[in-house]
C-alpha positions, 0 to 999 in steps of 0.5 A: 500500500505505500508504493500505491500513489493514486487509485484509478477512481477519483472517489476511492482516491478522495476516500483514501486521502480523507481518512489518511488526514482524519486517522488521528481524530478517528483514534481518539473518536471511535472508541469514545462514541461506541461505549456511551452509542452503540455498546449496548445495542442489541442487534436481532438480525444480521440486516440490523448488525449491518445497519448498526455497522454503517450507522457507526463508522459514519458517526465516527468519520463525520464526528472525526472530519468535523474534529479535523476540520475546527480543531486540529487543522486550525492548531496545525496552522497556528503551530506553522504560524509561529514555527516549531522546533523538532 
């Protein structure tokens, strides 16, 4: 996968790019939203799991992209702005 530069579909290539930049966010998202959300979710039906599936990780990546977009890219700016030493 690290020698792969592009994909072929515009849109798997977008998908790839935008979790690459919200992978942090996901991290410290995921966990929090699936205890207080969805642990105790019964799930009676493999149609309903899936749904339940779909409705998760979709919670996580717009609760994640929102994260990234007015918190941590404005704190990367703001790092940038004023320099930073490694």
């Amino acid at each position: 996968a690290s020698r792969v530069r592009t994909f072929s579909s515009r849109i798997l290539s977008a998908s790839v790019r935008h979790i690459s930049k919200v992978s942090y966010s996901i991290y410290l998202v995921h966990f929090s939203l699936f205890i207080p959300l969805f642990y105790d979710m019964k799930v009676t039906s493999t149609a309903m799991g899936l749904v339940q599936y779909l409705v998760y990780w979709t919670t996580v990546i717009v609760v994640s992209s929102l994260l990234y977009k007015y918190f941590e890219r404005p704190v990367m700016r703001l790092r940038d702005r004023f320099g930073h030493s490694d």
